[in-house]
VOPA-836832 format. One line per field, with one value per residue: z, x, y of N, C-alpha, C in turn; residue number from 1. Coordinates in nm, 4 decimals. Atoms other than C-alpha are relative to their C-alpha. Example, Ala and Ser with C-alpha at 12.3 -4.5 7.8 and 13.67 -1.06 7.14 Angstrom:
2
n_up	0.0000,-0.0060
n_east	0.0890,-0.0820
n_north	-0.1190,-0.1190
ca_up	0.7800,0.7140
ca_east	1.2300,1.3670
ca_north	-0.4500,-0.1060
c_up	0.0000,0.0730
c_east	0.0900,-0.0770
c_north	0.1200,0.1090
n	1,2
This chain:
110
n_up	0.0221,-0.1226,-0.0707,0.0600,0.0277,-0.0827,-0.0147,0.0592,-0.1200,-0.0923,0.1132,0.0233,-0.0404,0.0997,0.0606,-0.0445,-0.0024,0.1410,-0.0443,-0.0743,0.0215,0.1674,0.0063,-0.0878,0.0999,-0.0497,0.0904,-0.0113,-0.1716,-0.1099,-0.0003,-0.0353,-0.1780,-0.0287,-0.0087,-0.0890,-0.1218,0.0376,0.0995,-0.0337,-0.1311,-0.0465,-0.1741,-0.0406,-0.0302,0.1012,-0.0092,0.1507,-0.0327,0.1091,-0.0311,-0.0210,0.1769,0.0458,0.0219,-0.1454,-0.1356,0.0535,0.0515,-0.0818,-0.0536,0.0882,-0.0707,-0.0594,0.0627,0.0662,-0.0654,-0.0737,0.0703,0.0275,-0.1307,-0.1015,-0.1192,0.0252,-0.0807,0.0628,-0.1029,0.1064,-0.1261,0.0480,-0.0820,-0.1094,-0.0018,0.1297,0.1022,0.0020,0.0560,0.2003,0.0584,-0.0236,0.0843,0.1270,-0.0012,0.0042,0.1329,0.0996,-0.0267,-0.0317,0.1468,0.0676,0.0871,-0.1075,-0.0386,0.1257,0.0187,-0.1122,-0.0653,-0.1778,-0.1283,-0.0645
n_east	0.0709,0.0217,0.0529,0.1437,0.0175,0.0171,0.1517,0.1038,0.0291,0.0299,0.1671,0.0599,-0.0884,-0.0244,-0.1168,-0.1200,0.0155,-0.0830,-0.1522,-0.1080,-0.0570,0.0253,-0.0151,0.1023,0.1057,0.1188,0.1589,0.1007,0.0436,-0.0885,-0.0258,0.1007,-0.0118,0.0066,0.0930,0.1269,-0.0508,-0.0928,0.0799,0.0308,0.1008,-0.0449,0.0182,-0.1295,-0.0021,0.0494,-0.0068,0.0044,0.0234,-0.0595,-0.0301,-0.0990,-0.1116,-0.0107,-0.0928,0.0299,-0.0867,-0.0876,0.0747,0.0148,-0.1684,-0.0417,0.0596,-0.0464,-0.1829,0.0416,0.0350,-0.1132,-0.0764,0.1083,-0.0145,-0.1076,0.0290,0.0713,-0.0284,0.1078,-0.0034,0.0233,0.0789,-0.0097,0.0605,-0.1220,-0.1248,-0.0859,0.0464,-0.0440,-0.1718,-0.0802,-0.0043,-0.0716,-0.1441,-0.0037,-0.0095,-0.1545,-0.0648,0.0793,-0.1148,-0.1308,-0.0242,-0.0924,0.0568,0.0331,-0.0858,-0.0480,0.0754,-0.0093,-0.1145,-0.0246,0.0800,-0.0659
n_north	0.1240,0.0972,-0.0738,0.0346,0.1982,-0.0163,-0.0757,0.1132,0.1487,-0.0424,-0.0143,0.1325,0.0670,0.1104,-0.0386,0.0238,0.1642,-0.0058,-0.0703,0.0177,0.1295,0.0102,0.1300,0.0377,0.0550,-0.0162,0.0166,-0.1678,-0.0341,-0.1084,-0.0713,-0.0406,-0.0132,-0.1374,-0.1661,-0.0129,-0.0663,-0.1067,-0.0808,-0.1115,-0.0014,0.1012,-0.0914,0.0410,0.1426,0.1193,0.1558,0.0406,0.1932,0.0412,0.1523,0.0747,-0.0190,-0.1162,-0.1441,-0.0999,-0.0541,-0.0629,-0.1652,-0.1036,0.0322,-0.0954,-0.1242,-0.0384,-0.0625,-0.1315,-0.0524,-0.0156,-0.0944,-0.1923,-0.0756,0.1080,-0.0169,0.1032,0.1161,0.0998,0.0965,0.1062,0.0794,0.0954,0.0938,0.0598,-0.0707,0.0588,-0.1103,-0.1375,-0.0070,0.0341,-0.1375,-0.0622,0.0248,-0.0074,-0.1475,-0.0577,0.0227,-0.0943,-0.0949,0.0334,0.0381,-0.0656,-0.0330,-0.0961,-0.0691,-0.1334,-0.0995,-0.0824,0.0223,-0.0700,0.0703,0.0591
ca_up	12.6963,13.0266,13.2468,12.9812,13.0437,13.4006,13.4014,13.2155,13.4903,13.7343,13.5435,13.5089,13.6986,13.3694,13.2429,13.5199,13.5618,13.1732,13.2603,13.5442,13.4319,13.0270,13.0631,13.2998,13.1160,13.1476,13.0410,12.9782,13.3488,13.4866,13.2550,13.3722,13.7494,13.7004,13.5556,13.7875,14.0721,13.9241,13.8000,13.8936,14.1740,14.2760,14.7180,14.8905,15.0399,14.7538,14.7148,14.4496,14.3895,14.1591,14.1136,14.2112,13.9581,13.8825,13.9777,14.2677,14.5139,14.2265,14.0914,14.4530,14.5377,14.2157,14.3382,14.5945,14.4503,14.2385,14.5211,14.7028,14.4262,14.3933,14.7673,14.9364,15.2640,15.1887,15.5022,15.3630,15.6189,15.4423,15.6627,15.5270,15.6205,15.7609,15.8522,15.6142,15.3056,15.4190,15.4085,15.0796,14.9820,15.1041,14.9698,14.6091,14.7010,14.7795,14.4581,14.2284,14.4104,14.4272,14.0288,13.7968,13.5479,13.8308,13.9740,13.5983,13.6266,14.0022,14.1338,14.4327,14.5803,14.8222
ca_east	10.1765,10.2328,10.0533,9.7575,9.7660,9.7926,9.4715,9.2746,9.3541,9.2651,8.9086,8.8376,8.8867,8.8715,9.1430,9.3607,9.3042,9.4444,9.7516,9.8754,9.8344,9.7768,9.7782,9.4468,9.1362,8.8312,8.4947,8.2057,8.0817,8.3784,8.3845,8.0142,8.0949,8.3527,8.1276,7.8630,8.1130,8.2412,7.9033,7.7774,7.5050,7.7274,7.6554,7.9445,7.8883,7.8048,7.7505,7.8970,7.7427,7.8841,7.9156,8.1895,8.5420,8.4355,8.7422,8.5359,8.8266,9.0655,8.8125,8.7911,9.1721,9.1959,8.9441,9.1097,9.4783,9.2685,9.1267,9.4671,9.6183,9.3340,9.3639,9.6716,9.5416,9.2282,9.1561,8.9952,8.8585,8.8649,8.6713,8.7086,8.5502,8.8893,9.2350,9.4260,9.1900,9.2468,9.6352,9.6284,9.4055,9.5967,9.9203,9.7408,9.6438,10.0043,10.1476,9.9437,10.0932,10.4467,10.4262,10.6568,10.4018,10.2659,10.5856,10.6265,10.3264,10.3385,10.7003,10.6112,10.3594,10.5653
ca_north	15.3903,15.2162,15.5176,15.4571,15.0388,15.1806,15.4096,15.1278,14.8400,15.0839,15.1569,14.8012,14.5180,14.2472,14.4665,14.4750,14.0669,14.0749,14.2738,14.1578,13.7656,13.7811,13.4117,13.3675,13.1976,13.4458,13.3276,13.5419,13.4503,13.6087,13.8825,13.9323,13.8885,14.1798,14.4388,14.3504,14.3950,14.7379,14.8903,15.2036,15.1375,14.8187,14.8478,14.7380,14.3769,14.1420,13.7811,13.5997,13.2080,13.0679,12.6592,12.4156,12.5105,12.8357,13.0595,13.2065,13.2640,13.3293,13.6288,13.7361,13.6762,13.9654,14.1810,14.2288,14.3001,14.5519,14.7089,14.7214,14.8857,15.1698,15.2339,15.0799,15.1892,14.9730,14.7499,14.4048,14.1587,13.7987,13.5299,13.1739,12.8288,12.6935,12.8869,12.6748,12.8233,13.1849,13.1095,12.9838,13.2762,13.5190,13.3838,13.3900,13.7978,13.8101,13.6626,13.8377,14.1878,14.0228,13.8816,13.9975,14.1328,14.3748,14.4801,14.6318,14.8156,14.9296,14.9061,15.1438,14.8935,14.7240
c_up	0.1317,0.0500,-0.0985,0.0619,0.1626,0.0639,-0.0247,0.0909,0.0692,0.0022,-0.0366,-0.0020,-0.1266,-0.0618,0.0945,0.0488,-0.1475,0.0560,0.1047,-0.0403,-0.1353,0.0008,-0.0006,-0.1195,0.0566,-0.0503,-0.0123,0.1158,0.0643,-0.0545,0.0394,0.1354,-0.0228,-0.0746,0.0962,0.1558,-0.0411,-0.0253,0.1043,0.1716,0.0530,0.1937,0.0026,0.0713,-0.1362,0.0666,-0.1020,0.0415,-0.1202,0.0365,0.0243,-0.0536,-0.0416,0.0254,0.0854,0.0900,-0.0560,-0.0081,0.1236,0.0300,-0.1712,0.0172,0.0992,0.0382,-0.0434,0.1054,0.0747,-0.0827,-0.0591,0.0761,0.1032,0.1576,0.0321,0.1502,-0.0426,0.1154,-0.0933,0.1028,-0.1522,0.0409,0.0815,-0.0221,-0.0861,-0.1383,0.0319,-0.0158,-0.1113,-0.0927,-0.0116,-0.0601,-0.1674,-0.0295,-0.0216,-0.1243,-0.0871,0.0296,-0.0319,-0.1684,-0.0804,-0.0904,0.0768,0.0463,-0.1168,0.0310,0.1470,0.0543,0.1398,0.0895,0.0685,0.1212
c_east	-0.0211,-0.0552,-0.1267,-0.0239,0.0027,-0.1186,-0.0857,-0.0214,-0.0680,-0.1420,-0.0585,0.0842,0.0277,0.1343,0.1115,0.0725,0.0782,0.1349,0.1006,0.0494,-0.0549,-0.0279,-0.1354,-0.1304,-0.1101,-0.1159,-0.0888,-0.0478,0.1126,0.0057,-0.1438,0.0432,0.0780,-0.0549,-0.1033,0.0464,0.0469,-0.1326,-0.0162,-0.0770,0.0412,-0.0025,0.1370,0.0178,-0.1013,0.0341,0.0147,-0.0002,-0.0195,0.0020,0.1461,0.1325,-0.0612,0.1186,-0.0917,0.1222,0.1484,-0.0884,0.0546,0.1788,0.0283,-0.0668,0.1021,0.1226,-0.0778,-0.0045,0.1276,0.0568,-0.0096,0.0570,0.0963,-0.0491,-0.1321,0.0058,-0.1064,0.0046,0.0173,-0.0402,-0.0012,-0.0678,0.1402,0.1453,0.1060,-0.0591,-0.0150,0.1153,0.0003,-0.1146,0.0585,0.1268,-0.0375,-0.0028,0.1244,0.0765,-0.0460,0.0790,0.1707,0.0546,0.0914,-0.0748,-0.0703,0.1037,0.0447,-0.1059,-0.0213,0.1192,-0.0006,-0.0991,0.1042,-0.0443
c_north	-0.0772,0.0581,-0.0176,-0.1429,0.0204,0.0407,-0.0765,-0.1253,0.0985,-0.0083,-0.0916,-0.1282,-0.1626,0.0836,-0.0059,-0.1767,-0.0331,0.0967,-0.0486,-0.1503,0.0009,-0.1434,-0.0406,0.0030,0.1382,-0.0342,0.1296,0.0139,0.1235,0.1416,0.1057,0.0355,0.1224,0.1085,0.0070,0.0741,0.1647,0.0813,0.1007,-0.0006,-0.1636,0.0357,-0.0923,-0.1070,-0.0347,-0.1369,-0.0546,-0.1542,0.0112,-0.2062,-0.0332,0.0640,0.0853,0.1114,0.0842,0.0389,0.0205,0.1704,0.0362,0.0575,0.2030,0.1135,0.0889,0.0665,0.1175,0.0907,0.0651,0.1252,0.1393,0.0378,-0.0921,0.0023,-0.0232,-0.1028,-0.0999,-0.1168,-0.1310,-0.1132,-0.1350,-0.1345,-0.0617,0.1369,-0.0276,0.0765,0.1240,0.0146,-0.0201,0.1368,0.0961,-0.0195,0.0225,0.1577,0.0076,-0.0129,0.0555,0.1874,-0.0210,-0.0367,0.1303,0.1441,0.1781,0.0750,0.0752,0.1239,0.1132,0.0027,0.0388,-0.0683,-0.0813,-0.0908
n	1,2,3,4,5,6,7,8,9,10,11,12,13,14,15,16,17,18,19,20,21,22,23,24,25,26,27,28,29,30,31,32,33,34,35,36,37,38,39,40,41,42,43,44,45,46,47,48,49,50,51,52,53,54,55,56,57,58,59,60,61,62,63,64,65,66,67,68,69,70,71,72,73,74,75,76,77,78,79,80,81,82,83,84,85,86,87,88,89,90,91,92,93,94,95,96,97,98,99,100,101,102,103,104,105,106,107,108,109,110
């Protein structure tokens, strides 16, 4: 069961956004934004604009755990308008890896 709930985050990132935080609100925007980011003929720089309080730089902040957790050896640039909002991005990447709910499902990411 868990190596299934494992294969399924992997395979889609609204599912692994449900798994790691069961909690986290998604609307239908977000569950649009990730199939759009995930689809088939998706190129590999996107732009996501989105308004004010949308959960833009949470989504991405989860993208990017996803991504990590496909390919740990993944290098992701992250460019911010100030150095203070790349720390506090980065610290939310990090907690999301570091969460309890995650360390069930991957233990060997470290």
């Amino acid at each position: 069961m868990k190596e299934e709930l494992k294969k399924r985050a992997l395979d889609s990132l609204e599912f692994f956004i449900r798994l790691v935080h069961p909690n986290r609100v998604l609307g239908h925007v977000h569950q649009e934004l990730c199939q759009w980011w995930i689809r088939e003929d998706a190129k590999t720089h996107q732009l996501v604009l989105l308004p004010r309080d949308h959960q833009k730089s949470a989504m991405i902040a989860y993208r990017v755990a996803w991504e990590i957790t496909k390919n740990p050896a993944i290098r992701v640039l992250y460019i911010s308008a100030t150095s203070t909002l790349a720390t506090k991005q980065l610290k939310f990447i990090k907690d999301i890896l570091t969460c309890d709910q995650y360390r069930l499902y991957w233990p060997e990411m470290v």
